[in-house]
Structure formats: C-alpha cells, structure tokens
ROFIKOL-820316 format. One record per residue (C-alpha): residue number from 1; residue in one letter; x, y, z. Coordinates in Angstrom, 1 decimal, decimal comma, padded with zeros to 4 digits. Layout:
ROFIKOL-820316
<num:NUM&residu:A&X:X&Y:Y&Z:Z>
...
//
This chain:
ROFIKOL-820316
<num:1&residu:X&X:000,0&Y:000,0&Z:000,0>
<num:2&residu:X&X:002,5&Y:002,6&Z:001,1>
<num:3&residu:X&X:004,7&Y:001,6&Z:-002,4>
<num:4&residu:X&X:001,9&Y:003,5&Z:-004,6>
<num:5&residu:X&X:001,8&Y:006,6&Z:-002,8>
<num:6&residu:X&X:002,5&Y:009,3&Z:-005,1>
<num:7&residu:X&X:002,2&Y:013,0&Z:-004,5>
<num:8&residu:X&X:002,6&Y:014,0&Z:-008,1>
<num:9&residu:X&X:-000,8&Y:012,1&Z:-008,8>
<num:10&residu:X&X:-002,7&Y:014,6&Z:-006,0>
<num:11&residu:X&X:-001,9&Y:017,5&Z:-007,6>
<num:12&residu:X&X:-004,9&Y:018,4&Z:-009,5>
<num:13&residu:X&X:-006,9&Y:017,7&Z:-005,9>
<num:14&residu:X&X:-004,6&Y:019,6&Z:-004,3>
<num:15&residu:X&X:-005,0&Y:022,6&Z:-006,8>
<num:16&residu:X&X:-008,9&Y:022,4&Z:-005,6>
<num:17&residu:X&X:-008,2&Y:022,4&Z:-001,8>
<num:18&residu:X&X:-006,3&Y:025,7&Z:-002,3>
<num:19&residu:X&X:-008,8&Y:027,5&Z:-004,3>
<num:20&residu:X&X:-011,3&Y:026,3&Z:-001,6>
<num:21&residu:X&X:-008,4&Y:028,0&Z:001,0>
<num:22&residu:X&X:-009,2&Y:031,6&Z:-001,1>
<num:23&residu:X&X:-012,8&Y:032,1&Z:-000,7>
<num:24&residu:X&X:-012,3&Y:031,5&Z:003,6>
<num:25&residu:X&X:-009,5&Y:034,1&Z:002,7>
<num:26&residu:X&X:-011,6&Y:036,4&Z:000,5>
<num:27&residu:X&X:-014,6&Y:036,0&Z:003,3>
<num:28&residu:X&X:-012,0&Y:037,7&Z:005,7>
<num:29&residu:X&X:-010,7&Y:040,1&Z:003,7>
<num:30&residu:X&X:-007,1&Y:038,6&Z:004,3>
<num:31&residu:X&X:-004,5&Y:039,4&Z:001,7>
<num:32&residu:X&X:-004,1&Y:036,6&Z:-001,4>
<num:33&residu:X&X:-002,0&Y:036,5&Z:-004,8>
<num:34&residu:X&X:-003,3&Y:034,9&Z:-007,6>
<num:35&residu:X&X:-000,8&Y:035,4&Z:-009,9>
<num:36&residu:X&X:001,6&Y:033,8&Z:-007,4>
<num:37&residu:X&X:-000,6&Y:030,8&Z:-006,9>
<num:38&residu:X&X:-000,7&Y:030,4&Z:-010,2>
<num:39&residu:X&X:003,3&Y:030,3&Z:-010,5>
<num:40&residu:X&X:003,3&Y:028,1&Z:-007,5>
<num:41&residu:X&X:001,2&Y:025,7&Z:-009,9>
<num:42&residu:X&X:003,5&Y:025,9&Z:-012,7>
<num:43&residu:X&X:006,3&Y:025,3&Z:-010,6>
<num:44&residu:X&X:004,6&Y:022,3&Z:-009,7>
<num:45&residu:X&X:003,8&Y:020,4&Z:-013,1>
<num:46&residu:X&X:007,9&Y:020,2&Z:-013,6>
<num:47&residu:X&X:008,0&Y:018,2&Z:-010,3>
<num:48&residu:X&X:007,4&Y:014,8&Z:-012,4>
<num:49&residu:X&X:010,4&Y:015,8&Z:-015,0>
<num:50&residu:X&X:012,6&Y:016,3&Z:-011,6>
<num:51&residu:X&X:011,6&Y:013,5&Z:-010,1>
<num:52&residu:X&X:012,7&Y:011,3&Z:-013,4>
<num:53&residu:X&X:015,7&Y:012,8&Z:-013,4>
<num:54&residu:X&X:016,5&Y:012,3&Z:-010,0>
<num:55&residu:X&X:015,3&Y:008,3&Z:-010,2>
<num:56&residu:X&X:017,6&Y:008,2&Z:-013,1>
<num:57&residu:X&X:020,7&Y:009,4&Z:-011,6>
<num:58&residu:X&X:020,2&Y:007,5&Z:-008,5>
<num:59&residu:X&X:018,2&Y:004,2&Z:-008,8>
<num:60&residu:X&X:021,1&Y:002,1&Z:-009,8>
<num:61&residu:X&X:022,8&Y:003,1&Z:-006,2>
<num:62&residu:X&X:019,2&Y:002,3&Z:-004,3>
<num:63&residu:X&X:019,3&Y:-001,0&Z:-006,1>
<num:64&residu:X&X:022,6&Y:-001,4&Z:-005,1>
<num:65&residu:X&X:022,5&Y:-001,0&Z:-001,6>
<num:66&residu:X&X:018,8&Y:-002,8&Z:-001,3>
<num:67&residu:X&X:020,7&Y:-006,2&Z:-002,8>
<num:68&residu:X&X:023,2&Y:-005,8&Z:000,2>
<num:69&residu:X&X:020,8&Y:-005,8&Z:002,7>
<num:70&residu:X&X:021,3&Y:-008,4&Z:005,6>
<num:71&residu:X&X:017,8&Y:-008,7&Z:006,3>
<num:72&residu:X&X:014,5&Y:-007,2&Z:005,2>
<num:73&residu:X&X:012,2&Y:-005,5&Z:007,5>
<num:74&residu:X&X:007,7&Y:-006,9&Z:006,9>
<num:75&residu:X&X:006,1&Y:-004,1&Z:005,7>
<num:76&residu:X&X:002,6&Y:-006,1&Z:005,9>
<num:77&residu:X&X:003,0&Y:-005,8&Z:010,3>
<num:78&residu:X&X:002,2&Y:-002,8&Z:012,1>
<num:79&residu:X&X:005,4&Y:-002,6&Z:014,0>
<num:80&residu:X&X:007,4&Y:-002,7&Z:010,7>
<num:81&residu:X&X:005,2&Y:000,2&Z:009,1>
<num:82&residu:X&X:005,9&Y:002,0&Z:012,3>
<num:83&residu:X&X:009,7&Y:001,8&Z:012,4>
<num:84&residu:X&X:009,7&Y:002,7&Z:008,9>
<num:85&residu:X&X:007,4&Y:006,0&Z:009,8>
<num:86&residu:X&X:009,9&Y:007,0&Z:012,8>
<num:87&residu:X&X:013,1&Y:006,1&Z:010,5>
<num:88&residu:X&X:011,5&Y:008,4&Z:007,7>
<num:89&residu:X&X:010,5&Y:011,3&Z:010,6>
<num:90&residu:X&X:014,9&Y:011,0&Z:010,9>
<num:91&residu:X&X:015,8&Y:011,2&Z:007,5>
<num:92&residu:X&X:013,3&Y:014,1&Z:006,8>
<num:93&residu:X&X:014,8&Y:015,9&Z:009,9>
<num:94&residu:X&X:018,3&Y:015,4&Z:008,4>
<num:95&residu:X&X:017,2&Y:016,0&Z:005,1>
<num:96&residu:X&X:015,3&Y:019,3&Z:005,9>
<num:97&residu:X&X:017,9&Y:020,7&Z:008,2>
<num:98&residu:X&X:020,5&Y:020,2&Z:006,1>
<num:99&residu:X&X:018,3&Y:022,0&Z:003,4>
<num:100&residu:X&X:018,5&Y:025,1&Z:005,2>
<num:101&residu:X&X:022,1&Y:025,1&Z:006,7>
<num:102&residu:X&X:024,0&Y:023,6&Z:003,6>
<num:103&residu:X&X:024,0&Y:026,3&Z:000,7>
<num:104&residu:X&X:024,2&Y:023,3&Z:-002,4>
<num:105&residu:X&X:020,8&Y:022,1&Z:-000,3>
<num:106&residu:X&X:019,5&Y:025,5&Z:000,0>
<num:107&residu:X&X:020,2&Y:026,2&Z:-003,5>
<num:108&residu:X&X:017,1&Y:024,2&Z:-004,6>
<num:109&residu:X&X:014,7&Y:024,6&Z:-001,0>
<num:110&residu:X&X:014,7&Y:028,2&Z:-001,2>
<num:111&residu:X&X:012,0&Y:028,1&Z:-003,9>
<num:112&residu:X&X:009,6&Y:026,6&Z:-001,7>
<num:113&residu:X&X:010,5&Y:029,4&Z:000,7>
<num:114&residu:X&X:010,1&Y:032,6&Z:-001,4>
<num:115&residu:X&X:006,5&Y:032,9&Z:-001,4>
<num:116&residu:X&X:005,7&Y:036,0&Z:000,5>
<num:117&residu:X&X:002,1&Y:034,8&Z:001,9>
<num:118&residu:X&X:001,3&Y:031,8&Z:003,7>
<num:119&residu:X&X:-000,9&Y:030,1&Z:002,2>
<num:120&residu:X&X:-002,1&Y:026,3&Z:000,4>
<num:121&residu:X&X:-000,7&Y:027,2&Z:-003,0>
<num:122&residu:X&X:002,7&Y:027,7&Z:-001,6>
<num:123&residu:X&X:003,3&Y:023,7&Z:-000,5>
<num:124&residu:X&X:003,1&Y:022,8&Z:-003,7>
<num:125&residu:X&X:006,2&Y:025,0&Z:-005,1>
<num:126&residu:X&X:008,9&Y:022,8&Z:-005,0>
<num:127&residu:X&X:012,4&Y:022,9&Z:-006,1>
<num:128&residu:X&X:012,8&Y:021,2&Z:-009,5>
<num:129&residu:X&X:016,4&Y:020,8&Z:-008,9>
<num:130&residu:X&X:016,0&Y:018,8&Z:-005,7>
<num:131&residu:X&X:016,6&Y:014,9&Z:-007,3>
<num:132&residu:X&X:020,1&Y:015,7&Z:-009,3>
<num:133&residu:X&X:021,5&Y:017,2&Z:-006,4>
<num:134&residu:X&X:020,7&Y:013,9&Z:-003,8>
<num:135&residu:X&X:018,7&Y:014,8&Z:-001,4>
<num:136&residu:X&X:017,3&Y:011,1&Z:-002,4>
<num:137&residu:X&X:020,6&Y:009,9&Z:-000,4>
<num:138&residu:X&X:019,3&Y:011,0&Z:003,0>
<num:139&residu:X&X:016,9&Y:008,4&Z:002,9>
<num:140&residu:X&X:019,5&Y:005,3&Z:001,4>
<num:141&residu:X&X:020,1&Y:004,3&Z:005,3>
<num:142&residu:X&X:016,7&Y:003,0&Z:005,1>
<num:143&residu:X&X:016,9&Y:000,9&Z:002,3>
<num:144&residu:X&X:020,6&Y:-000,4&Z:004,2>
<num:145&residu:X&X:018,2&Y:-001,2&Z:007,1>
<num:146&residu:X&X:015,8&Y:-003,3&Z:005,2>
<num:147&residu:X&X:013,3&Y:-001,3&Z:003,7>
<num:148&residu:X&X:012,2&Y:-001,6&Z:000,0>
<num:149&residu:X&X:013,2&Y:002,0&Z:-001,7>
<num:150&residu:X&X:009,2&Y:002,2&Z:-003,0>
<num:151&residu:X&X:008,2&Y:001,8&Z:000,4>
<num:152&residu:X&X:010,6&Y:004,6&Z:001,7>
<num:153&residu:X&X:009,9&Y:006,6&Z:-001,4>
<num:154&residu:X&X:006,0&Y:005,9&Z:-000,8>
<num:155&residu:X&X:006,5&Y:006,9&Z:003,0>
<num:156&residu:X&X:008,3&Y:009,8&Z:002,1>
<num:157&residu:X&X:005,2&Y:010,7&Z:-000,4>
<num:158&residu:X&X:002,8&Y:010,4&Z:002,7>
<num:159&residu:X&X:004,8&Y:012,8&Z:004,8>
<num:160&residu:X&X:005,2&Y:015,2&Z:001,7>
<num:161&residu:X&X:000,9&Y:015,5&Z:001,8>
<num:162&residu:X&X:000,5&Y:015,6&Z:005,0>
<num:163&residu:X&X:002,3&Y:018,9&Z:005,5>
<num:164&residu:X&X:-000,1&Y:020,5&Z:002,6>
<num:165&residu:X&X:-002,5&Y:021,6&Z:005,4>
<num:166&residu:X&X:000,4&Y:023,1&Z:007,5>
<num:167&residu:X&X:000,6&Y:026,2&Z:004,6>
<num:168&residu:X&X:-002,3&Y:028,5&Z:006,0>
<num:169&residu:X&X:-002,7&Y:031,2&Z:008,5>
<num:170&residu:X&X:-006,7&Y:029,7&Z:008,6>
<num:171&residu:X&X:-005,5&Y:026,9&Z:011,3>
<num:172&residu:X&X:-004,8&Y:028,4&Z:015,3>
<num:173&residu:X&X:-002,7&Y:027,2&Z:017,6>
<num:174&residu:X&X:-003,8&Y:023,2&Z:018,0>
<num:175&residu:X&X:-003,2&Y:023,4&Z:022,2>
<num:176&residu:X&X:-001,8&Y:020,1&Z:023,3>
<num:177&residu:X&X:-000,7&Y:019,2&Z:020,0>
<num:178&residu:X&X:001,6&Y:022,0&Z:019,6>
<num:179&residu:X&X:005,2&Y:021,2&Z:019,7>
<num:180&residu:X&X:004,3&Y:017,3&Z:019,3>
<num:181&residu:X&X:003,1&Y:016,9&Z:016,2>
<num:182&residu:X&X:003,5&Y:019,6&Z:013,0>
<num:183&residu:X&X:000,6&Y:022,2&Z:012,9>
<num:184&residu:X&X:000,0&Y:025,0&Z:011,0>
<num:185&residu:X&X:001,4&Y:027,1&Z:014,0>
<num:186&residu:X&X:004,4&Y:025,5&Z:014,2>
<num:187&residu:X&X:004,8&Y:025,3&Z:010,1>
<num:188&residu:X&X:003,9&Y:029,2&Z:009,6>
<num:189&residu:X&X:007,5&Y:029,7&Z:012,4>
<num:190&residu:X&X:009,4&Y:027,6&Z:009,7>
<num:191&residu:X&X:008,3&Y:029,6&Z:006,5>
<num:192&residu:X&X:009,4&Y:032,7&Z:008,7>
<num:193&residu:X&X:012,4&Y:035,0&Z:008,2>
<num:194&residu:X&X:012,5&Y:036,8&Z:011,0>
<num:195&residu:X&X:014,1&Y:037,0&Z:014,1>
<num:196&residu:X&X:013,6&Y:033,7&Z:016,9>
<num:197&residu:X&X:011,9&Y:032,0&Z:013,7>
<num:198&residu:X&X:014,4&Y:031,7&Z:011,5>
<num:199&residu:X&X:015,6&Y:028,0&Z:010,7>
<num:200&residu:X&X:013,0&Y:026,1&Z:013,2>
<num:201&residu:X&X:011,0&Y:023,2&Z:013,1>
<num:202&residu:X&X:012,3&Y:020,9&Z:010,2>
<num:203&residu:X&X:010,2&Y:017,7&Z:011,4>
<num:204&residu:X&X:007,6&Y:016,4&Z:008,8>
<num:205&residu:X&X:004,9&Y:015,2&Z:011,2>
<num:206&residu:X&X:006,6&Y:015,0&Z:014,3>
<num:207&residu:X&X:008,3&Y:017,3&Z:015,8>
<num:208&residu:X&X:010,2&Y:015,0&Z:018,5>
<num:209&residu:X&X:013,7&Y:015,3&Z:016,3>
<num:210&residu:X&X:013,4&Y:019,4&Z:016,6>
<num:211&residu:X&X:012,7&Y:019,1&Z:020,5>
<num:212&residu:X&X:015,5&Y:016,5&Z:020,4>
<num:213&residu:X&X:018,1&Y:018,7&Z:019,0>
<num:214&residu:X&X:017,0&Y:022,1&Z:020,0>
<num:215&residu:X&X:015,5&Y:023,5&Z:016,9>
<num:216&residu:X&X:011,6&Y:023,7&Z:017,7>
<num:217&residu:X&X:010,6&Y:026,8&Z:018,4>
<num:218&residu:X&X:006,6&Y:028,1&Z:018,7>
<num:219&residu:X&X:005,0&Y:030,8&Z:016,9>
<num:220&residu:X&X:004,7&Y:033,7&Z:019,5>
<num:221&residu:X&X:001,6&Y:036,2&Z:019,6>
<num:222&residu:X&X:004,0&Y:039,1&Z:019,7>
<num:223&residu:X&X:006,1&Y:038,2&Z:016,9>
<num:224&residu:X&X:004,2&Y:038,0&Z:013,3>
<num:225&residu:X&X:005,4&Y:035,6&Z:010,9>
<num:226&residu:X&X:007,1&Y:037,3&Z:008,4>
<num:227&residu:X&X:007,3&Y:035,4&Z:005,1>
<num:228&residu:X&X:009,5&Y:035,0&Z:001,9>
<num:229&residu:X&X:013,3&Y:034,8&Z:001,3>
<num:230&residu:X&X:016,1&Y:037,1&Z:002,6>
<num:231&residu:X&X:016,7&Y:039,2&Z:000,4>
<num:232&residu:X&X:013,2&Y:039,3&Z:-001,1>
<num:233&residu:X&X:012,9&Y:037,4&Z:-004,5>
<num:234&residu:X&X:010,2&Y:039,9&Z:-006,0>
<num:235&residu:X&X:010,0&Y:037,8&Z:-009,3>
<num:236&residu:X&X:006,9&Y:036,0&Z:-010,7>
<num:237&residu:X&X:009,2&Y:034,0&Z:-013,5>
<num:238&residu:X&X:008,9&Y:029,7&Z:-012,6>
<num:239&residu:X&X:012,2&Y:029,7&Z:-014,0>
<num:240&residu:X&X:014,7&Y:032,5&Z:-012,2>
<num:241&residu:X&X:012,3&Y:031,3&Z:-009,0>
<num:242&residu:X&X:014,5&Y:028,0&Z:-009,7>
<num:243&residu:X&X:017,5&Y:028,8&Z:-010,8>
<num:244&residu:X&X:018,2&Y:032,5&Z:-008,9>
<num:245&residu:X&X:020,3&Y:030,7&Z:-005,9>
<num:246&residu:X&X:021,9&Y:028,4&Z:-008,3>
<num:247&residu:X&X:022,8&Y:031,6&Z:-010,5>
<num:248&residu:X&X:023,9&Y:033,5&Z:-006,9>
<num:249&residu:X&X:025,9&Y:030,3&Z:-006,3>
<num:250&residu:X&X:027,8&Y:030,0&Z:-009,4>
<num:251&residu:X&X:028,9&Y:033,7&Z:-009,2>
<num:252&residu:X&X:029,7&Y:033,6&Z:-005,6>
<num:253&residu:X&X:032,1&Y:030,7&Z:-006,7>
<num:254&residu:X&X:033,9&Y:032,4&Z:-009,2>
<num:255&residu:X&X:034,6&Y:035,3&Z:-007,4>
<num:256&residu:X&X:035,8&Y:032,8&Z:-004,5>
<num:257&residu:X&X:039,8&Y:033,1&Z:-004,2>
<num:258&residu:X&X:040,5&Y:029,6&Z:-003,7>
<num:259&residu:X&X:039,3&Y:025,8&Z:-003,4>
<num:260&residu:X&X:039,2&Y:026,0&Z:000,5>
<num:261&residu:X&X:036,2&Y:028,9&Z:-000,1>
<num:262&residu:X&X:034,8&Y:027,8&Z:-002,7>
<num:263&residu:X&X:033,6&Y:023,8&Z:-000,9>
<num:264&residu:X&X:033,1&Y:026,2&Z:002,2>
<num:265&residu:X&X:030,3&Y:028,1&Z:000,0>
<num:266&residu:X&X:029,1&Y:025,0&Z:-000,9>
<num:267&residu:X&X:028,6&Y:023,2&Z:002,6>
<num:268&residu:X&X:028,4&Y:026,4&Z:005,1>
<num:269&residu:X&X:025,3&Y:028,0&Z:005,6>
<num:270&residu:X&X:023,3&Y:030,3&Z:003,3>
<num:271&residu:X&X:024,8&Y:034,1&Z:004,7>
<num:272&residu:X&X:028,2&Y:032,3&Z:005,1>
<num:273&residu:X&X:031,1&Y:033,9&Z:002,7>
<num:274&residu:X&X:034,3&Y:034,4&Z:002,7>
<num:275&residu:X&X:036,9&Y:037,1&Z:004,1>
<num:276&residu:X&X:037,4&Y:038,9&Z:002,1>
<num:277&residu:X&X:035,3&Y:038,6&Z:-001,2>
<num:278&residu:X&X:035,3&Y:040,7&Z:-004,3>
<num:279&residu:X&X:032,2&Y:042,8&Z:-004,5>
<num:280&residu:X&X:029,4&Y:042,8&Z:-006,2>
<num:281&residu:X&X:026,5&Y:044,9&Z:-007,8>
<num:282&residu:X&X:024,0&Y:041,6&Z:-007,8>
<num:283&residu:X&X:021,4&Y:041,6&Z:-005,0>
<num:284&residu:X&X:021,3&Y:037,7&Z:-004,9>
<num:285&residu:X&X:024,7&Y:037,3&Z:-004,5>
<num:286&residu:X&X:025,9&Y:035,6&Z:-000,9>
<num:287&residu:X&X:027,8&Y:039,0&Z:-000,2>
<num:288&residu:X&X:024,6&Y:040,9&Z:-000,1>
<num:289&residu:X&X:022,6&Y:038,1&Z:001,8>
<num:290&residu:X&X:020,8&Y:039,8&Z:005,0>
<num:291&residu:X&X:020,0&Y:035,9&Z:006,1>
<num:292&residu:X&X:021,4&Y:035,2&Z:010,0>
<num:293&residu:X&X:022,6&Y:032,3&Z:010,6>
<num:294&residu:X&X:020,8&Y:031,0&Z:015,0>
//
C-alpha cells in the first residue's frame, strides 16, 4: 500500500483544496495573490520531470544498496510500518535541516521558501532541482536497514501531503498538540524569516527530532510571521524562482579566491562567505545576503 503513494498524482486535488483555501481568505478580507498561486502551480507540473531525473541518476545506487541488505524489514506488520514511519520522521529531519544550513541544499529549497504569503498554493512550489542534487541519499540508510526503496519513497510521499494543510494562516494554535506533532502554527514559524523564527521546526509530522536537538521553536503572539526569502525574491518567473540561488551560487564561486572557499560556499550555511570577497553589484549574491545564521 504505502509503495503506490504518489504526491505528483494529487496535484490536480490539491489545486482544488487551495482554491477552496481563497474564498475562507476572501470571506475575511485577508491578503491573497493569484498570480503567485498560479506560479506556485507551474512550478509544480515540472515536479514529475525532476523526479525522473533524479530516479535516473540514483536508482542504480538504491538497487545497489537494497541487494546488500542483511535482512528485510515486513512491511505487511504494524510494527514494521511503524519503524519505517519513525526512520523516515529522521531522514526528513536530516534531510530538511541540512536543506536550510548547507548552501548546495538551499540552492534548490529556497524556492519553496520565497512565497511571501502563507498560504495552500505555496506547499506545492517545490524545487525542481531537488533529485540531481541527492537529497534522495538521506533516505538510502533505510533501504541499508531493510526497507524496500518504494516503500521509503512511498513513505516519504505520505509525509510530503501531509504537511499541505500546515501552509495557511486559517488553522490556530492546536493546544496540546503543539510542539508534538507539525501544525499549521508551528509550520507558519518555519516559512518565517524573522528574528527567533528563523531556521526552526524541520520535522515532517513529528516534531520530537526538533525538540531533540533544539531546533523547535513556537509561533509567539507578539512576533508575526514574516514570510519570503532574505533578500526578497520579488520575481513572478517559474524559472529564475528556480535557478536564482543556483545563479547566486555559481557567481559567488567564481569570485571565491581559492578551493578552501569555494567547498566552504558550498557546505556552510546560506549568509556564510568568505573574508574577504570581491564585491558585487548583484542583489542575490551571498555577499549581499541579510540571512542570520541562529
């Protein structure tokens, strides 16, 4: 069962839900962009093409590593479905932290971050340079463990749709839930850029790894979410949305004086650079990045 999840095949559902998400937004007068929505839906139909991509880069290695297994985990038992839940809850944490705090990472996350409004369409505007880079590869200790890649793959599919609910400013604070499981409250503190909020609550439907290692923070009634990317990306075009950080990247590499600073751009965080760089009259360059690093 879990094998044939497939978030690509919700989309057009998804899509619905959102538009749904505009009238409750247009019945209280609360700010919404459609031509931003709309881009977030582009952006989305070149997830599949990614995805290939990515599958076709990588499979032979997943294969690989699945025929060296010592044992394989049952995935028609509760407890097995359950240990392959909690091992996916890791990898995601691992997976989305490093997203944020490992530039080559951040290179392809930030385009689900540069909406400027919280809202439904925004979950679905996904990175289409995510598979070729290997973020697959933080979930290949699984497959080591035991479990078959669809199944990991599928799981990770089922925590990818969950968190489409967590993208409004609709949903309160959820009371006991809050810091336990992801919310809305607790997702709306990730998507923000300013100050306590800023790199928080990576977990996918748990939060347990953020408490673990310090990184869960709540949303506070004195301090709004403020949305979008540092510097703001003020662009409505599917493709420079994608390809800006990469584009920022590969300059801030050239100018780089030397190999040390240039695999230090690529692994340090996103506001990292090195001392001293060349300047620059680009306002997506790393030099010009306003982004703190908690």
């Amino acid at each position: 069962m879990i094998e044939h999840v497939n978030e690509s095949m919700l989309l057009p559902p998804l899509i619905v839900v959102a538009a749904l998400e505009v009238l409750l937004l247009r019945r209280r007068g609360w700010p919404w962009d459609g031509r931003d929505a709309l881009v977030s839906a582009v952006i989305a139909l070149g997830q599949p093409i990614a995805k290939f991509l990515g599958a076709a880069l990588f499979a032979g290695l997943f294969g690989w590593v699945w025929s060296q297994r010592r044992w394989t985990v049952p995935l028609d038992t509760a407890w097995g479905i359950g240990l392959l839940f909690l091992g996916e809850e890791l990898c995601y944490y691992c997976y989305h932290r490093c997203s944020h705090r490992v530039r080559w990472f951040w290179a392809t996350h930030a385009v689900h971050h540069s909406p400027e409004q919280m809202n439904l369409a925004g979950a679905y505007r996904l990175g289409w340079t995510g598979g070729i880079t290997g973020t697959g590869l933080f979930f290949l200790p699984l497959v080591a463990l035991g479990f078959a890649p669809p199944a990991v793959f599928g799981m990770l599919a089922v925590n990818l749709v969950y968190q489409f609910w967590l993208h409004t400013e609709l949903v309160p604070k959820l009371g006991v839930l809050e810091g336990i499981v992801n919310t809305p409250s607790a997702h709306r503190v990730h998507h923000a850029r300013n100050g306590p909020y800023l790199d928080r609550n990576f977990g996918g439907v748990l939060l347990i790894w953020d408490r673990v290692f310090g990184s869960y923070a709540p949303e506070r009634d004195d301090i709004p979410c403020d949305y979008g990317l540092l510097p703001p990306l003020h662009s409505r075009n599917p493709f420079f949305i994608n390809f800006h950080e990469w584009i920022a990247l590969g300059r801030d590499l050239k100018r780089a004086t030397n190999w040390g600073d240039r695999l230090r751009l690529l692994t340090h965080p996103p506001g990292w650079q090195p001392d001293p760089l060349p300047p620059t009259d680009s306002p997506f360059s790393l030099a010009n990045s306003n982004r703190t690093q908690p």
